[in-house]
Structure formats: C-alpha cells, structure tokens
N, CA, C, O and CB atoms as a CASP TS submission, in Angstrom:
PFRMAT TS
TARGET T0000
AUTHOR 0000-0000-0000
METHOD Language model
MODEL 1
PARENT N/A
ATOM      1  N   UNK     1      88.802 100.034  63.491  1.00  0.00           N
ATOM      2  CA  UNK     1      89.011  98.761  64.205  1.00  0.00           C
ATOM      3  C   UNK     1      90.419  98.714  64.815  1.00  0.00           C
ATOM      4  O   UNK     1      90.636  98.012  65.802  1.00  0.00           O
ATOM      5  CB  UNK     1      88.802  97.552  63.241  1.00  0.00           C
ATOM      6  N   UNK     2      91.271  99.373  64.300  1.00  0.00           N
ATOM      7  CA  UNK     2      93.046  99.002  64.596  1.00  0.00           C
ATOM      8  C   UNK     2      93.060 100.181  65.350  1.00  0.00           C
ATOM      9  O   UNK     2      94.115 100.252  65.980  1.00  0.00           O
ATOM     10  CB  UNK     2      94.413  98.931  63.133  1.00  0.00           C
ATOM     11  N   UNK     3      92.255 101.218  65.562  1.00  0.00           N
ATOM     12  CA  UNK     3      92.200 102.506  66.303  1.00  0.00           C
ATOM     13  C   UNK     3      91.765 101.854  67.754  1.00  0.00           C
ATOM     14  O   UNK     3      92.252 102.246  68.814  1.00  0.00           O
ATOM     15  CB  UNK     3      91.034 103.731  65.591  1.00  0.00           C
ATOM     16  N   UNK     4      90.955 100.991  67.673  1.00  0.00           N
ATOM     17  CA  UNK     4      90.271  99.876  68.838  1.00  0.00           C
ATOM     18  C   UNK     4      90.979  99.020  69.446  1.00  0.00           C
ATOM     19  O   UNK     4      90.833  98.625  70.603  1.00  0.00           O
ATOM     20  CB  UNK     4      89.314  98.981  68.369  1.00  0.00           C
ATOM     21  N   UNK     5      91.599  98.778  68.843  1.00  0.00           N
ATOM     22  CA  UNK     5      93.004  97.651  69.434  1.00  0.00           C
ATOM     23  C   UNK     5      93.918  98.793  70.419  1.00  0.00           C
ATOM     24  O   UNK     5      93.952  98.897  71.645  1.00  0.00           O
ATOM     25  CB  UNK     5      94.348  96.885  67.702  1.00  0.00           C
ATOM     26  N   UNK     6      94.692  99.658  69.251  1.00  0.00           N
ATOM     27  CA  UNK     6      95.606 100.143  70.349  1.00  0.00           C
ATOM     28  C   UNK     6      95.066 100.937  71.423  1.00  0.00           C
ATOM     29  O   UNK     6      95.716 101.008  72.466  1.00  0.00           O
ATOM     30  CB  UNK     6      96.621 100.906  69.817  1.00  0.00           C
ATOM     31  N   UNK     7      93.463 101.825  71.265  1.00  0.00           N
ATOM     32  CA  UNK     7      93.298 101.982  72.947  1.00  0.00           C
ATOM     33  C   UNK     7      93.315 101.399  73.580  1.00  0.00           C
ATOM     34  O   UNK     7      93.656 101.855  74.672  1.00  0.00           O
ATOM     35  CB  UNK     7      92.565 102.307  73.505  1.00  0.00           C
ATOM     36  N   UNK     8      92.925  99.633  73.512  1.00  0.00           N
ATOM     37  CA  UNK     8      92.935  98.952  74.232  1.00  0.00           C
ATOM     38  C   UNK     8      93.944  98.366  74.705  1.00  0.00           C
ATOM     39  O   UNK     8      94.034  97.697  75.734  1.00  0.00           O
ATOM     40  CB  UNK     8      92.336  98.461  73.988  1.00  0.00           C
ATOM     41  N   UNK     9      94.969  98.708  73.684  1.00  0.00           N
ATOM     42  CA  UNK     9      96.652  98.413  74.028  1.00  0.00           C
ATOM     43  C   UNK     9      96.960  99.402  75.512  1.00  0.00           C
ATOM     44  O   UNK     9      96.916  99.178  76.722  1.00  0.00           O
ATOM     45  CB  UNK     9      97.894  99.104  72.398  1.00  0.00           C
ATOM     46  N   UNK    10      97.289 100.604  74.635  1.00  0.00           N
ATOM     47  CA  UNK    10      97.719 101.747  75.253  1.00  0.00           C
ATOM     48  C   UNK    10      96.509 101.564  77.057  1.00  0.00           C
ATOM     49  O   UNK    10      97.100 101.605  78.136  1.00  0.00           O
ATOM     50  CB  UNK    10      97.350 103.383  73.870  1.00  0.00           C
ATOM     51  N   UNK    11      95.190 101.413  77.031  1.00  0.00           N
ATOM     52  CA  UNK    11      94.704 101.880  78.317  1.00  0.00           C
ATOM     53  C   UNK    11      95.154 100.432  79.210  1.00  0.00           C
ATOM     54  O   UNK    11      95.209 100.874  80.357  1.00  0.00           O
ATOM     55  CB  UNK    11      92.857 102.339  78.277  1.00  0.00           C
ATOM     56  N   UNK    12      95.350  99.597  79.256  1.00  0.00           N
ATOM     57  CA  UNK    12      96.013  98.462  79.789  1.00  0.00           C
ATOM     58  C   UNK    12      97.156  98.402  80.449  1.00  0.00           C
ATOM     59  O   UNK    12      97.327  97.926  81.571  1.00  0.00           O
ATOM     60  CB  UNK    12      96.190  97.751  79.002  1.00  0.00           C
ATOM     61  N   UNK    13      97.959  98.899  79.732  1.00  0.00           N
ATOM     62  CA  UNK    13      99.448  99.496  79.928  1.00  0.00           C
ATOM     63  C   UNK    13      99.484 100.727  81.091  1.00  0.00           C
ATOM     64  O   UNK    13     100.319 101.006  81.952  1.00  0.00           O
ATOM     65  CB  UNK    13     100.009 100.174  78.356  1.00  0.00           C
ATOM     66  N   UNK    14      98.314 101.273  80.749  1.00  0.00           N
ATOM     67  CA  UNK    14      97.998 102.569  81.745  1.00  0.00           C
ATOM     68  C   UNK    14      97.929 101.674  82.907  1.00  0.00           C
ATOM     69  O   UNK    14      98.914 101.447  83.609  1.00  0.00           O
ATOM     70  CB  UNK    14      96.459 103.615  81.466  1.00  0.00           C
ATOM     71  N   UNK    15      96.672 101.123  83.130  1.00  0.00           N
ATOM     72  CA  UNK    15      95.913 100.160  84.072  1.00  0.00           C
ATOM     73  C   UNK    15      97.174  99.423  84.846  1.00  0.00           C
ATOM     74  O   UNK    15      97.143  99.308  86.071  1.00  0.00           O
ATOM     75  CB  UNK    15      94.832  98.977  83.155  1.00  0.00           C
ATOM     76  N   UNK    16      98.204  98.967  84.122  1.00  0.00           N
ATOM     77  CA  UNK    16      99.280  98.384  84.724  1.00  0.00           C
ATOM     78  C   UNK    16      99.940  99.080  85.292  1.00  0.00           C
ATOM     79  O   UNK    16      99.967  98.925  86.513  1.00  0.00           O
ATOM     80  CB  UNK    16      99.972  97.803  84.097  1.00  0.00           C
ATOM     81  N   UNK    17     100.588  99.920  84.818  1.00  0.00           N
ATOM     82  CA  UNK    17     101.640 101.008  85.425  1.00  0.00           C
ATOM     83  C   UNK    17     100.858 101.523  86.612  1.00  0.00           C
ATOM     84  O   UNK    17     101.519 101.459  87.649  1.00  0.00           O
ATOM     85  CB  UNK    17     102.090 102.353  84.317  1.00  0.00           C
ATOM     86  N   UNK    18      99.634 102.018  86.760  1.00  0.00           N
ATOM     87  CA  UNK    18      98.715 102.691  87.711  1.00  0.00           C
ATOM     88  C   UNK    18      98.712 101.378  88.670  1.00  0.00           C
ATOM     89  O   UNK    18      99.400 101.485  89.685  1.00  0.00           O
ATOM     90  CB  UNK    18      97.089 103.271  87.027  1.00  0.00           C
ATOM     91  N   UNK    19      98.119 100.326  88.501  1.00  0.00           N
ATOM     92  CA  UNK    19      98.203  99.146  89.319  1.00  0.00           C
ATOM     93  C   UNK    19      99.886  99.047  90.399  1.00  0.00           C
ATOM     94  O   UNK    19     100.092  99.048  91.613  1.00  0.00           O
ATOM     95  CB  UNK    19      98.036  97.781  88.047  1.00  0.00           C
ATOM     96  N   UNK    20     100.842  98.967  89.109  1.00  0.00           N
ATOM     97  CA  UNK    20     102.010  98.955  90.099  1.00  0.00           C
ATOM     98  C   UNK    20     102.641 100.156  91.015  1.00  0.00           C
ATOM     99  O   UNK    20     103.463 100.052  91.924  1.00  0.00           O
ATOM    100  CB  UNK    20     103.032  98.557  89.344  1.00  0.00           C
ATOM    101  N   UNK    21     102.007 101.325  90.499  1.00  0.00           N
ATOM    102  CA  UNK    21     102.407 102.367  91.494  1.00  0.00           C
ATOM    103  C   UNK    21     101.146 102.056  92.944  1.00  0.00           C
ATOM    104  O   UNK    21     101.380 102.344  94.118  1.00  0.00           O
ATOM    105  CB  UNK    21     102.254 104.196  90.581  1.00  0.00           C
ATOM    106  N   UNK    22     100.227 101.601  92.576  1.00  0.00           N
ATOM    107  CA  UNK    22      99.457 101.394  94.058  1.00  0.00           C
ATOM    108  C   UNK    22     100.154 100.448  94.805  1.00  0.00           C
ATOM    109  O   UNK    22     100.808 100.742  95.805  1.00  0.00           O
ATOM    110  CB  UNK    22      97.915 100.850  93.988  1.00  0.00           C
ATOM    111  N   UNK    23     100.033  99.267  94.333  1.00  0.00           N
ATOM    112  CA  UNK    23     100.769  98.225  95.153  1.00  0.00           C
ATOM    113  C   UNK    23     102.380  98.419  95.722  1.00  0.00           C
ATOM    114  O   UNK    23     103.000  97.831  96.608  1.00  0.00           O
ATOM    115  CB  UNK    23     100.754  97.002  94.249  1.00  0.00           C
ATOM    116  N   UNK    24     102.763  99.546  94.768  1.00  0.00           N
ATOM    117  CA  UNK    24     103.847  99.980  96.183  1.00  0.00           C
ATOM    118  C   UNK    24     103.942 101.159  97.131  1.00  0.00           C
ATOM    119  O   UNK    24     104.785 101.345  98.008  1.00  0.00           O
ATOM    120  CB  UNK    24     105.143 100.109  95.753  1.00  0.00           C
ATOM    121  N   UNK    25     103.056 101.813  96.831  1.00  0.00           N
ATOM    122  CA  UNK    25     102.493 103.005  97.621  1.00  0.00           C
ATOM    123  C   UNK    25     100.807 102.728  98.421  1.00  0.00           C
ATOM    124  O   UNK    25      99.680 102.901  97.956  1.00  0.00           O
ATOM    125  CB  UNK    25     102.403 104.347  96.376  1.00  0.00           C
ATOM    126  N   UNK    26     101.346 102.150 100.026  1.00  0.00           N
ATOM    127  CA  UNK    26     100.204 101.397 100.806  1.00  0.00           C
ATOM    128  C   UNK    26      98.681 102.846 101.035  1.00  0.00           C
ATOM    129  O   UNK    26      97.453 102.805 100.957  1.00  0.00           O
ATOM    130  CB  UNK    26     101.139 100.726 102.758  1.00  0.00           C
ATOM    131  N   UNK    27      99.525 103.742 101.278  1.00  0.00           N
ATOM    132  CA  UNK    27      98.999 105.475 101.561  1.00  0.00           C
ATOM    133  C   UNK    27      97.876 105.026  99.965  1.00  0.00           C
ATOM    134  O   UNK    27      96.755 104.530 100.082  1.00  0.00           O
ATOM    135  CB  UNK    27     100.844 107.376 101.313  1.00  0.00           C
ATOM    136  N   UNK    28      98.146 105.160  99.408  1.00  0.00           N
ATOM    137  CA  UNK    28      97.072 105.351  97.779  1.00  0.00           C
ATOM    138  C   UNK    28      96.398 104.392  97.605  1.00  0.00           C
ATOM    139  O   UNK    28      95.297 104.390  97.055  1.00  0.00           O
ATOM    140  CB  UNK    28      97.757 105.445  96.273  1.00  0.00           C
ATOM    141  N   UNK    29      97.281 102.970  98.290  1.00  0.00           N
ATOM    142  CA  UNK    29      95.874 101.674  97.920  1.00  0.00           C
ATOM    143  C   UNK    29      94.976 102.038  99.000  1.00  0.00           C
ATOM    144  O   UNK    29      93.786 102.276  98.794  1.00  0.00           O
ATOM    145  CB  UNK    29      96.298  99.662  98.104  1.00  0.00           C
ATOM    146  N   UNK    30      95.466 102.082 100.042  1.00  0.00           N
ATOM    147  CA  UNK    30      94.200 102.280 101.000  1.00  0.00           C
ATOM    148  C   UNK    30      93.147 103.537 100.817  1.00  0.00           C
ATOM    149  O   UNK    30      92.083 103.432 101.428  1.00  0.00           O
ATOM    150  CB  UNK    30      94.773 102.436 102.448  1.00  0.00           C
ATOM    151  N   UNK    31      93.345 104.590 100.106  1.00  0.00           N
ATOM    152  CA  UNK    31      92.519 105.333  99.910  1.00  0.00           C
ATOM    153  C   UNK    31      91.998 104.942  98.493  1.00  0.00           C
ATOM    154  O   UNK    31      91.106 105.714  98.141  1.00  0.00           O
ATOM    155  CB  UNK    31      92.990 106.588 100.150  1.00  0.00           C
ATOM    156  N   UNK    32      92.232 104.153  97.740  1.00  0.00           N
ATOM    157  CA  UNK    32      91.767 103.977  96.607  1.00  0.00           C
ATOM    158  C   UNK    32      90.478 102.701  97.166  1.00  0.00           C
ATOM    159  O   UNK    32      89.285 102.531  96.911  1.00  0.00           O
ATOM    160  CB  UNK    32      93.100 103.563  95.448  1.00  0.00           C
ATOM    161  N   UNK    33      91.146 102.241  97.734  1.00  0.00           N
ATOM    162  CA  UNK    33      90.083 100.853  98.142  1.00  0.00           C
ATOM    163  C   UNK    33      89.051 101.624  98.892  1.00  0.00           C
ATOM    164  O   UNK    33      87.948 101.078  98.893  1.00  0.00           O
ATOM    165  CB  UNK    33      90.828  99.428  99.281  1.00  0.00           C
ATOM    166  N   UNK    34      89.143 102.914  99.619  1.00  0.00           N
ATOM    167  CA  UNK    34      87.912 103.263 100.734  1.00  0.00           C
ATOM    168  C   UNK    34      87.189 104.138  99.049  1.00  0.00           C
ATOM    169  O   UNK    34      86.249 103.466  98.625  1.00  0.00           O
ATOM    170  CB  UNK    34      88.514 104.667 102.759  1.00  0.00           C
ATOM    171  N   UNK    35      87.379 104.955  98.469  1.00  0.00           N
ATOM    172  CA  UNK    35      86.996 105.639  97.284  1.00  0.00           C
ATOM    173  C   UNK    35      86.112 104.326  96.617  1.00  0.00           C
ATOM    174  O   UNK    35      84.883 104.393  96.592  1.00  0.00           O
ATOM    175  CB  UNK    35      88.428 106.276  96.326  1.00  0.00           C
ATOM    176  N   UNK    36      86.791 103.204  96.115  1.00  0.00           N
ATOM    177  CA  UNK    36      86.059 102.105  95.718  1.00  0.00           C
ATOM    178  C   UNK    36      85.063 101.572  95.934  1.00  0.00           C
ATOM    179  O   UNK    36      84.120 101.399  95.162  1.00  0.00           O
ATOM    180  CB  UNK    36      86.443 101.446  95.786  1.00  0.00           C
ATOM    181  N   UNK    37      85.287 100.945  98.072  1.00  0.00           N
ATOM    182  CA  UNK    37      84.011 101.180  98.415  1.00  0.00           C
ATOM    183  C   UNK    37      82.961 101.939  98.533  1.00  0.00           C
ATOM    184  O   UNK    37      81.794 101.571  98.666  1.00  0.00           O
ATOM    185  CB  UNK    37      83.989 101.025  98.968  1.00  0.00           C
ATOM    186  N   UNK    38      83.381 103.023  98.484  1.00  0.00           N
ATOM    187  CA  UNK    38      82.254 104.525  98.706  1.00  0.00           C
ATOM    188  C   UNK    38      81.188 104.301  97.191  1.00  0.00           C
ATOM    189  O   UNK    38      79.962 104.328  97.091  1.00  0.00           O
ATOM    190  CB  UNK    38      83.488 106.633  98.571  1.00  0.00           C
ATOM    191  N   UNK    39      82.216 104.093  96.195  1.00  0.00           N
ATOM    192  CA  UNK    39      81.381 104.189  94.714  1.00  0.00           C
ATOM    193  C   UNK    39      80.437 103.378  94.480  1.00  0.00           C
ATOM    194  O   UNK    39      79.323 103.532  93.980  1.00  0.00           O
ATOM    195  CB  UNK    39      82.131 103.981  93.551  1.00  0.00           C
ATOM    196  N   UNK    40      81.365 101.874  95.173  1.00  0.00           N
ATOM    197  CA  UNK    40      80.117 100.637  95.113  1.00  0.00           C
ATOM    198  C   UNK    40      78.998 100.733  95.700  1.00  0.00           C
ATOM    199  O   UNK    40      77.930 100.417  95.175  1.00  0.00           O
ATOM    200  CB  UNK    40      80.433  99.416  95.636  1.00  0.00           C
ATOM    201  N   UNK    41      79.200 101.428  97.497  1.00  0.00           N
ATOM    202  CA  UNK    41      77.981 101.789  98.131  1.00  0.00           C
ATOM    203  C   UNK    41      77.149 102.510  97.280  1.00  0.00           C
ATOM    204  O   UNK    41      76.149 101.910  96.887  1.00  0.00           O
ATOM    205  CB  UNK    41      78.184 102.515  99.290  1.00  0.00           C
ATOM    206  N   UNK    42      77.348 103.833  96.840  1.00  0.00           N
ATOM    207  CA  UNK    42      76.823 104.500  96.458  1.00  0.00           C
ATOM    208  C   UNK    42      76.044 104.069  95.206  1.00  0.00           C
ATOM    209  O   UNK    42      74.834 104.290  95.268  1.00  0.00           O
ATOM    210  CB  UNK    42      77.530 105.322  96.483  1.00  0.00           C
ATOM    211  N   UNK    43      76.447 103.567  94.218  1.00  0.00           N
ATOM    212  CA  UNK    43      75.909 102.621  93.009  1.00  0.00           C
ATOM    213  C   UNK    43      74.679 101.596  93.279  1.00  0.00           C
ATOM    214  O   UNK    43      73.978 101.158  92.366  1.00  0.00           O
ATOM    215  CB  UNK    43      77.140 101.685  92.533  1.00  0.00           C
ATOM    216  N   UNK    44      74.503 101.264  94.668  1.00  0.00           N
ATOM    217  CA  UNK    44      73.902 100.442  95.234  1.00  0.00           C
ATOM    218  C   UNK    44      72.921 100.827  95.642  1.00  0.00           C
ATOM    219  O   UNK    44      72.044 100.001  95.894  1.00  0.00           O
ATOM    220  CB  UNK    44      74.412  99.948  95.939  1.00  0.00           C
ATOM    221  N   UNK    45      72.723 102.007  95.831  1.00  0.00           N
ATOM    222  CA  UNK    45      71.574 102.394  96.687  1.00  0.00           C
ATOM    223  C   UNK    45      70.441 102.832  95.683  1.00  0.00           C
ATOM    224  O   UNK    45      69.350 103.211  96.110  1.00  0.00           O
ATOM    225  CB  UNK    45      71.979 103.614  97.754  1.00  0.00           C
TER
END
C-alpha cells in the first residue's frame, strides 16, 4: 500500500517536471499535441 503511494508520489512529480519542460519548449508541445491527436484518432476508430 505505501509502495502505492510513493509511485504515485514519485510519477506526478515526473508528470510535473515533464509538463514544465513542454510548456517552455513550444517545438515539443506542438508535437506532443499532434502525437496526442494522432492516438485519440486512432483509439477511435
């Protein structure tokens, strides 16, 4: 259970740090957002 917590600690922290390197690097959000859409399309069909 406490093994459950801190992945969920630790992958958050990831999620953040990864979040703030996109939002200042425009080059990676925009290819992350077309990758995004591609997955959603694709999930969809």
């Amino acid at each position: 259970m406490i093994d459950q917590i801190i992945a969920l600690i630790m992958a958050s922290i990831f999620i953040g740090l990864v979040l703030e390197l996109i939002s200042k690097n425009p080059i990676i959000k925009s290819k992350l957002l077309l990758g995004q859409s591609l997955a959603v399309a694709s999930s969809t069909k």
